[in-house]
N, C-alpha and C positions, 0 to 999 in steps of 0.2 A: 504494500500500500504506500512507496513511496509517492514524491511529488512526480510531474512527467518531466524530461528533462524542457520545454517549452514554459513550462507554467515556473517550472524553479529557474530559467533565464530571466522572463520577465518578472519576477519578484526581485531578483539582484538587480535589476538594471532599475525599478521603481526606484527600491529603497539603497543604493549606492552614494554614499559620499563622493567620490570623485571615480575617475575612469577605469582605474585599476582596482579600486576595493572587490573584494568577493567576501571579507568574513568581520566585517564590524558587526558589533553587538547587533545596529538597528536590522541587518540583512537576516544576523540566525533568530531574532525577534520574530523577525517577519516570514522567514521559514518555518519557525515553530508554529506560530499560527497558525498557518495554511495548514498544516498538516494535521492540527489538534481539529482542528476543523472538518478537514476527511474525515478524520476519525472517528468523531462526534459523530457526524450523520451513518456513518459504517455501525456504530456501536448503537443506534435507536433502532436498525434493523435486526439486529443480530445480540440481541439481549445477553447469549450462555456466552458472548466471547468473553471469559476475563484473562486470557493470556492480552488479548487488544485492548484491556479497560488499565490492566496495570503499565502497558506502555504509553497509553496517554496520560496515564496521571507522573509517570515519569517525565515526560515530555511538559505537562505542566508546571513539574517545579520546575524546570530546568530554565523554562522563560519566565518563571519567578525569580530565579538566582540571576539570570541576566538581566532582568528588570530593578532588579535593586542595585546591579553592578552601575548600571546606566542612569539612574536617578542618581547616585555619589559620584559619578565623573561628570557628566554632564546633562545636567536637570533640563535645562531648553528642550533639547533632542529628546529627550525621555517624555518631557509633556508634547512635544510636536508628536512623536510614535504612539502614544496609546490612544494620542484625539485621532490620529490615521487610519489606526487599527481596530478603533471604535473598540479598547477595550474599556473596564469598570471601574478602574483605579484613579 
């Protein structure tokens, strides 16, 4: 259930600081989501998967540890990415 390689180019090129980045916080931010997001709707179909319920809750913290890493470096970026990402925080 990865991303397709199409959908994960244009997620780097949206969310890129400059020409050459491929792995700032905001890009695996925004990888995570897409993905938690597949996943989400994978796992409303498919109730008994919990080998896929505990990989997204992994994949959860993981953009919660990047989210708190990016609000102590750079709080701007941090409040631009979750009004982007339309997340809760």
């Amino acid at each position: 259930m990865a991303l397709s390689a199409t959908k994960k180019t244009s997620v780097i090129k949206d969310y890129q600081r400059s020409e050459t980045d491929s792995g700032s916080p905001e890009i695996q931010i925004a990888l995570l989501t897409e993905r938690i997001n597949q996943l989400t709707t994978h796992l409303k179909a498919n109730k008994k998967d919990h080998s896929s319920r505990r990989g997204l809750l992994m994949m959860v913290s993981k953009r919660n540890r990047l989210l708190k890493y990016l609000s102590g470096t750079n709080h701007d970026a941090y409040l631009k990415l979750i009004k982007r990402l339309e997340l809760r925080k």
